[in-house]
C-alpha positions in Angstrom: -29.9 4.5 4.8 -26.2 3.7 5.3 -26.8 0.1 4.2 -28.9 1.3 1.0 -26.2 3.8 -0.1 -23.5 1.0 0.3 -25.5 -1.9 -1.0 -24.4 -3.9 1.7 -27.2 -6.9 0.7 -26.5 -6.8 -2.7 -22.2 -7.2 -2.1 -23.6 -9.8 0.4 -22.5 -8.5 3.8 -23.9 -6.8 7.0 -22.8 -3.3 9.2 -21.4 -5.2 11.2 -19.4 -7.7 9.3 -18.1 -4.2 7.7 -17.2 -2.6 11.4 -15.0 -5.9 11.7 -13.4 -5.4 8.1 -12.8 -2.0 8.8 -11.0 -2.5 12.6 -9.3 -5.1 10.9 -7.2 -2.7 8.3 -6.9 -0.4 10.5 -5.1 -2.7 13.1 -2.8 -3.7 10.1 -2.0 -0.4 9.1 -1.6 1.6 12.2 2.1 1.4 11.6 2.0 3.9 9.5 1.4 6.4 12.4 4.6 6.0 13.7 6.7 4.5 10.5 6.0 7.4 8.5 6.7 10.8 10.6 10.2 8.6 11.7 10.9 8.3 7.9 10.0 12.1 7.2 11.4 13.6 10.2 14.8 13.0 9.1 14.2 15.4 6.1 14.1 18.0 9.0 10.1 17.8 9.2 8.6 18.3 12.9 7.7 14.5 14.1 5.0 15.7 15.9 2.8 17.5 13.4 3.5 14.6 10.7 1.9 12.5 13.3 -1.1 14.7 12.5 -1.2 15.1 9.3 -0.4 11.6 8.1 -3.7 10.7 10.7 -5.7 13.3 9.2 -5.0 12.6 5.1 -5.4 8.9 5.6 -8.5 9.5 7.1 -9.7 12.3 4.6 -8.2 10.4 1.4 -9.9 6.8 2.6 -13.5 8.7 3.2 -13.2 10.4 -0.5 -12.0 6.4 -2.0 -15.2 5.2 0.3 -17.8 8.0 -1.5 -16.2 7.7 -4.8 -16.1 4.3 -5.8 -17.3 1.8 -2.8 -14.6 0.2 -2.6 -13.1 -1.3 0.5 -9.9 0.1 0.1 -7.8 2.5 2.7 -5.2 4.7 2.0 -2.5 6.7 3.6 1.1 7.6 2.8 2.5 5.5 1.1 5.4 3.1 1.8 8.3 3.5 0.3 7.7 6.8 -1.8 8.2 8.2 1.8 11.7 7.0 1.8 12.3 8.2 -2.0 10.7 11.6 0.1 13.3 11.6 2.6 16.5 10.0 1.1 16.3 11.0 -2.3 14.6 14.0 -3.0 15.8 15.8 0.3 19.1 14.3 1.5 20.6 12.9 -1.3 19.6 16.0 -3.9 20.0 18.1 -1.4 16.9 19.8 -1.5 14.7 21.0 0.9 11.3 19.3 2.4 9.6 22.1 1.2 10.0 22.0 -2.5 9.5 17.9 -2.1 6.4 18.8 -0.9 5.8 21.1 -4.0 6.9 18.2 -6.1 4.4 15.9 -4.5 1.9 18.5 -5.1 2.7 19.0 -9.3 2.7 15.0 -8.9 -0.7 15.1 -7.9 -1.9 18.0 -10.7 -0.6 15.7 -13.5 -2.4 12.7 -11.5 -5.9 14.4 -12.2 -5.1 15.5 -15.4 -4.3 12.3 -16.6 -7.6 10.8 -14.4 -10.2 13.2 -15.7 -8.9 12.6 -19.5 -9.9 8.7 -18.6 -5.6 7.5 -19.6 -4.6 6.3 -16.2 -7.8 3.8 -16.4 -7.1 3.3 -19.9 -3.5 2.0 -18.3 -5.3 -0.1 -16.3 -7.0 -1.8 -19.3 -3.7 -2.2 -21.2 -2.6 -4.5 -18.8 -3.3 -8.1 -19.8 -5.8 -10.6 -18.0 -2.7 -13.0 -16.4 -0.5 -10.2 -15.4 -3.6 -8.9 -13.5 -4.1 -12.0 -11.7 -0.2 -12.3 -11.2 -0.2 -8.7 -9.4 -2.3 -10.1 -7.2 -0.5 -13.5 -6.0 2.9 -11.0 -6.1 1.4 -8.4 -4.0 0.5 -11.6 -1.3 3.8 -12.6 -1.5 5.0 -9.2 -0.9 2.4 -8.9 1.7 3.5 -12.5 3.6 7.0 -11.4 3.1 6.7 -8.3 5.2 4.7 -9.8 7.5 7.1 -13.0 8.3 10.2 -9.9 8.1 8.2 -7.7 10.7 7.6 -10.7 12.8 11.5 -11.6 13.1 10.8 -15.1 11.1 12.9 -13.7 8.4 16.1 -11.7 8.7 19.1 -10.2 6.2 22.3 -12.7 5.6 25.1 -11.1 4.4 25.8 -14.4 2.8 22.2 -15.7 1.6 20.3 -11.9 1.6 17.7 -13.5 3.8 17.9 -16.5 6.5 15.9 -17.7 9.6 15.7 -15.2 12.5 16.1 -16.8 15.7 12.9 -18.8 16.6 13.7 -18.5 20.4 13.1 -14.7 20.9 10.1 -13.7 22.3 8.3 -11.5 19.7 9.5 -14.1 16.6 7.4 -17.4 19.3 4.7 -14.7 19.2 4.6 -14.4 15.3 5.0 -17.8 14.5 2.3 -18.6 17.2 0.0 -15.7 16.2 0.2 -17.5 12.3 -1.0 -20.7 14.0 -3.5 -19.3 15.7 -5.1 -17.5 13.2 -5.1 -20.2 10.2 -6.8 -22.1 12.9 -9.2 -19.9 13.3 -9.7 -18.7 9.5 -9.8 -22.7 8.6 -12.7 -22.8 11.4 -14.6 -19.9 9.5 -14.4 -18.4 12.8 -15.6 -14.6 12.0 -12.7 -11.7 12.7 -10.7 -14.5 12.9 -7.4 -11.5 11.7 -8.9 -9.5 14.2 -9.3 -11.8 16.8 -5.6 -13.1 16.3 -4.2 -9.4 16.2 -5.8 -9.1 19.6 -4.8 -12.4 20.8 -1.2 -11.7 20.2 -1.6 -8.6 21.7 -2.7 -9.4 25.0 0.2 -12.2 25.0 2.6 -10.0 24.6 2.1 -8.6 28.0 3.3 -11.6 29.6 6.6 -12.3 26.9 9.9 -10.6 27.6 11.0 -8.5 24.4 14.2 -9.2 24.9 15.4 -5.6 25.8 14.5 -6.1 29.2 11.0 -4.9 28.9 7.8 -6.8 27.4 6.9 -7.3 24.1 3.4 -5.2 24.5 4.7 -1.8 26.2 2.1 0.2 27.6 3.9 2.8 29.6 2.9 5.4 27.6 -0.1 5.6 28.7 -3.6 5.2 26.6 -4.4 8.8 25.8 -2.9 11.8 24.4 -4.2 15.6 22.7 -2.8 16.0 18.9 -0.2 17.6 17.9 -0.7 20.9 16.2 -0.2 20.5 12.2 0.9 24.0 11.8 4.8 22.9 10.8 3.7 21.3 8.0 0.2 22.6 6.9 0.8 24.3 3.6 4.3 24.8 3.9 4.9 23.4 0.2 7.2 25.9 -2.4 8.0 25.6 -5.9 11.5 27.0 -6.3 12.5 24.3 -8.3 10.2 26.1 -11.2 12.4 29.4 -10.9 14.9 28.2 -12.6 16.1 25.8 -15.5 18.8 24.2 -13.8 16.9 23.6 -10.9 13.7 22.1 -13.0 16.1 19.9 -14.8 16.6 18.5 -11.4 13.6 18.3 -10.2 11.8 16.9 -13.4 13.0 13.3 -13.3 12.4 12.8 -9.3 8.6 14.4 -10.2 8.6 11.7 -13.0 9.7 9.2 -10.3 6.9 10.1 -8.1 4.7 9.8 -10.7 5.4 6.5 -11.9 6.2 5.0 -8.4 2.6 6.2 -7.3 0.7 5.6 -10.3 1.8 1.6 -10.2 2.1 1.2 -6.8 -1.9 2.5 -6.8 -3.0 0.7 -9.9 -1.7 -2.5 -8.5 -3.0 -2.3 -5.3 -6.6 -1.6 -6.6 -6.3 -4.9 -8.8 -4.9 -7.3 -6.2 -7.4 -6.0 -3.6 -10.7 -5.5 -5.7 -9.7 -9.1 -7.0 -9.6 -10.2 -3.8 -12.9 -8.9 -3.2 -14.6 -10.0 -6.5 -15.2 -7.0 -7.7 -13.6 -7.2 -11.2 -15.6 -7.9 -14.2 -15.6 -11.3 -16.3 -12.9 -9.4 -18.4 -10.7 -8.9 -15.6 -11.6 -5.1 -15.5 -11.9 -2.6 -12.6 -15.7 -1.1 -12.7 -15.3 2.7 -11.3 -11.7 2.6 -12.0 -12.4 5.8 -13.2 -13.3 7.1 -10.1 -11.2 5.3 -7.9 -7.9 7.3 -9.8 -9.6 11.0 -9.5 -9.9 9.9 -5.7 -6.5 9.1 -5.6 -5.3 11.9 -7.7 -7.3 14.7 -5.7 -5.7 12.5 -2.0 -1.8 12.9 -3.7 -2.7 17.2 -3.9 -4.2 16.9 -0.3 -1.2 14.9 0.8 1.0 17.9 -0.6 -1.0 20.8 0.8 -1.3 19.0 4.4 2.7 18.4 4.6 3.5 14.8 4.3 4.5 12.7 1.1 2.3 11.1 -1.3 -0.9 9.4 0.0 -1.9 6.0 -2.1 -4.4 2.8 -2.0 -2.5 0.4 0.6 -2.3 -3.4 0.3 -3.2 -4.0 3.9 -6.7 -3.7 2.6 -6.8 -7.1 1.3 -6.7 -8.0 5.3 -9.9 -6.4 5.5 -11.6 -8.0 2.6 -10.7 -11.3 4.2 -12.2 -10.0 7.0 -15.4 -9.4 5.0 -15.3 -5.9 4.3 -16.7 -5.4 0.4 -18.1 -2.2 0.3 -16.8 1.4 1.4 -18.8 1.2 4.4 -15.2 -0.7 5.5 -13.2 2.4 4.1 -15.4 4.8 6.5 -14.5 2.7 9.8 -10.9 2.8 9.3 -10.8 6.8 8.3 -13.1 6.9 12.0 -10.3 4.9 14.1 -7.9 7.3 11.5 -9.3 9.9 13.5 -9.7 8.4 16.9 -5.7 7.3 17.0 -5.3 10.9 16.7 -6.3 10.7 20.8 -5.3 7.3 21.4 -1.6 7.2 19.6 0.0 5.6 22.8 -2.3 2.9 22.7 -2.3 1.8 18.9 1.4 2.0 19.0 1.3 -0.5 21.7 0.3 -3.2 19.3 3.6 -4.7 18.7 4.5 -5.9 14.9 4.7 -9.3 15.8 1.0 -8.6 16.3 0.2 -7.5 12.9 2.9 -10.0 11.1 0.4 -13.0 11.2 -2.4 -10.9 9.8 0.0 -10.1 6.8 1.0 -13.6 6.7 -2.5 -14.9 6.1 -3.8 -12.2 3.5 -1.2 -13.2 1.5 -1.9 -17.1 1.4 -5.4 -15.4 0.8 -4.2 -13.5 -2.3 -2.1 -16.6 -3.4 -5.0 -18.9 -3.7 -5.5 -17.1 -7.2 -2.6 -18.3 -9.0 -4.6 -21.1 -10.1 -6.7 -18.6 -12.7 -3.5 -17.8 -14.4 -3.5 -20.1 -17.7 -0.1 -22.0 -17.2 0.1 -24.0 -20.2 0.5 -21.1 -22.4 4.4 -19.9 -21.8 3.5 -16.7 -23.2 1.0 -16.0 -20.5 2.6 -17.8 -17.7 6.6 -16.1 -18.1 5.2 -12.6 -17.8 2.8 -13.8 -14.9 5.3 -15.8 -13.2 8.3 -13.1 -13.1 5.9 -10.4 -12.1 4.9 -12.7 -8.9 8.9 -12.9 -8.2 9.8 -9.3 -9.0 7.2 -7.8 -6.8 8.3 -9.2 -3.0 12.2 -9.1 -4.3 12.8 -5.9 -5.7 10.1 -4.9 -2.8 8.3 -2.8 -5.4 4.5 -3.5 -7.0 5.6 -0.8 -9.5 8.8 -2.4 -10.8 6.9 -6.0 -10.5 4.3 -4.6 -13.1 7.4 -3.1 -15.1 9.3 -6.0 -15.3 6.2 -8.5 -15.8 4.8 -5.8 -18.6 7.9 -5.5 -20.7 8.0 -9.3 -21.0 4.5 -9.4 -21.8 5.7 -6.9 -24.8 8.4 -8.6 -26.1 7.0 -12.1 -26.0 4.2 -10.6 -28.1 6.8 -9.0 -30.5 8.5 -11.7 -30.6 5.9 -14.5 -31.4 4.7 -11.8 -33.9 0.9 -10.8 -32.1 2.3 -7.2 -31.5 -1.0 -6.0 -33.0 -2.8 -7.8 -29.9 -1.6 -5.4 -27.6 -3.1 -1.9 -27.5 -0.7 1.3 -27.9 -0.9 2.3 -24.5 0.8 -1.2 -23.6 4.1 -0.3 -25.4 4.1 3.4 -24.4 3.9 1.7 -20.6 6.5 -0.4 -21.0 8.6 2.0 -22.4 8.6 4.1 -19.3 9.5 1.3 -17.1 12.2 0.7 -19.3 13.9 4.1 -19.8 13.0 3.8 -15.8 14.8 0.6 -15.3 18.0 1.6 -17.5 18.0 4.9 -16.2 17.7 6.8 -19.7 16.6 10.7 -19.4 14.4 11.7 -18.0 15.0 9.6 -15.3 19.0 9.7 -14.7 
């Protein structure tokens, strides 16, 4: 029954090839259980409960993507619009965690409006063919980059922004070898090879110092532990920010914020992984896109009412497609082990990052191995597509990636006079990243 609602045969792939995909994701995305309560708690949130509830509406949001649209594709809070949570919204605006919850929440009611009426997949289909194919080779760059950052390969230079770390510490030998290791194993179609090298790395970490005085795997904390009671946070959101017109004026260009942030951040997840997974049309187009955004759009309003910040698609589900996963069967696992962490925090926070860095690394020479679709000889096609693959890892953003690669796209096609080519929705898009970028109201 499982495999029949799925259509396992038909995406070619088996129950249990979908268990691996799922364990897989889920291993390269556990961070987020203990990333995003740190991030949150500084806004005065309790720590303990967002452990919860960021369990809990990954878990629910990455069962509704599963149901909704088959797609092998986890989410959770999202990267990044946490810190734009915390630091902007609460401690540099000075307003309280409560009303950036209610923000969050309005964020997600203009979501589903703008789903249900069909324009956010409508977005999607404004964007051309090369800049969807770039997305995809900037979102594994972006992926490698974090991964090779996480792992210590990489580090910040005041005088270069980025340099070497130092290749004689423990957890960076464990990376580095953990990279080997698995593009061994991936080149010897060896299945779970991610997996396998997550674990591998894992295990040796046991036996490397960390360089602290302790070991690079810590398992002191013990395997086990109950939840922590969501009660804090659980539909705590307010909306005093509507009581008043000064007060809206402030809050109306961090909700436009949210809204564009999540919106791209989403949209280019779901191309660079679905790509991945062959599951885009001829045309480059996202079948069920449709539904894939109302599941999104009705996780961002469950993200609000449970207490933490906005829940969207995460790119550390391309690990699982290269793991195999291609149907939502993969989603279901990782909301399960969502659920089970809940239990066994102490021991999925054992897994160090150097663990997880190679598994980043790899997806993203995965994801690169597209750039060859990208029609090069056309400079038209290829500038757009070749600054959005840039933009993405160094401006860390998907969203301002997309912005910067579709306002190029725009004026290019202005410019060479084929502005009729590209559909309305195109130059309304690129507007909004542009009023973004230069800061024009209303996003001062």
């Amino acid at each position: 029954m499982v495999s029949r609602y799925f259509r396992l045969e038909s995406r070619g792939t088996t129950p249990f090839r979908e268990f691996q995909a799922g364990l897989t994701t889920f291993a390269a995305m556990a961070y987020i259980l203990a990333v995003n309560p740190s991030i949150l708690a500084n806004a005065g949130m309790d720590k303990g409960a967002l452990v919860t509830v960021t369990a809990i509406t990954a878990a629910v949001a990455t069962t509704l993507m599963a149901l909704f649209t088959n797609f092998p594709i986890a989410l959770a809070p999202g990267m990044g619009i946490n810190a734009f949570f915390t630091y902007t919204i609460c401690l540099a605006k000075g307003l309280p965690w409560n009303e950036a919850l209610g923000m969050v929440f309005i964020n997600g009611l203009i979501f589903l409006s703008l789903s249900v009426t069909g324009v956010r997949e409508k977005i999607i289909a404004s964007i051309p063919l090369g800049l969807k194919i770039a997305v995809t080779c900037g979102v594994g760059l972006f992926i490698a980059f974090i991964g090779l950052k996480n792992g210590g390969v990489i580090v910040a230079n005041t005088a270069t922004l980025v340099g070497p770390g130092d290749f004689t510490a423990g957890p960076t030998v464990l990376c580095l070898a953990g990279i080997v290791l698995t593009a061994l194993l991936v080149a010897r179609r060896v299945p779970g090879a991610i997996i396998l090298g997550i674990i591998a790395v894992t295990i040796a970490g046991l036996f490397t110092s960390s360089g602290a005085g302790g070991r690079v795997t810590d398992l002191s904390g013990g395997f086990f532990s109950l939840p922590h009671s969501a009660a804090p946070v659980f539909l705590k959101l307010t909306f005093n920010f509507l009581t008043s017109w000064a007060r809206f004026q402030t809050a109306l260009p961090l909700i436009f914020t949210l809204l564009l942030v999540d919106m791209f951040d989403n949209i280019g997840t779901l191309i660079g992984v679905t790509k991945r997974a062959g599951l885009l049309d001829a045309q480059g187009r996202l079948p069920n896109a449709g539904r894939a955004l109302l599941a999104d759009s009705i996780a961002t309003i469950l993200s609000a009412l449970c207490g933490t910040s906005t829940v969207v698609s995460y790119i550390e589900s391309a690990s699982g497609v290269e793991a195999g996963g291609r149907t939502g069967l993969t989603a279901i696992w990782v909301a399960i082990f969502m659920l089970l962490a809940l239990f066994l925090t102490p021991l999925i926070l054992a897994i160090p990052w150097c663990a997880t860095a190679p598994a980043l690394v790899i997806v993203g020479i995965f994801m690169m191995q597209s750039v060859v679709e990208i029609d090069m000889t056309h400079f038209e096609t290829a500038a757009p597509a070749v600054l959005t693959i840039f933009a993405i890892p160094l401006t860390f953003s998907i969203a301002q990636g997309i912005g910067i690669g579709l306002i190029c796209s725009v004026l290019l096609g202005v410019g060479l006079g084929r502005g009729r080519s590209i559909p309305p929705l195109g130059y309304g898009v690129a507007a909004m990243f542009f009023l973004s970028f230069f800061k024009i109201w209303p996003f001062r």
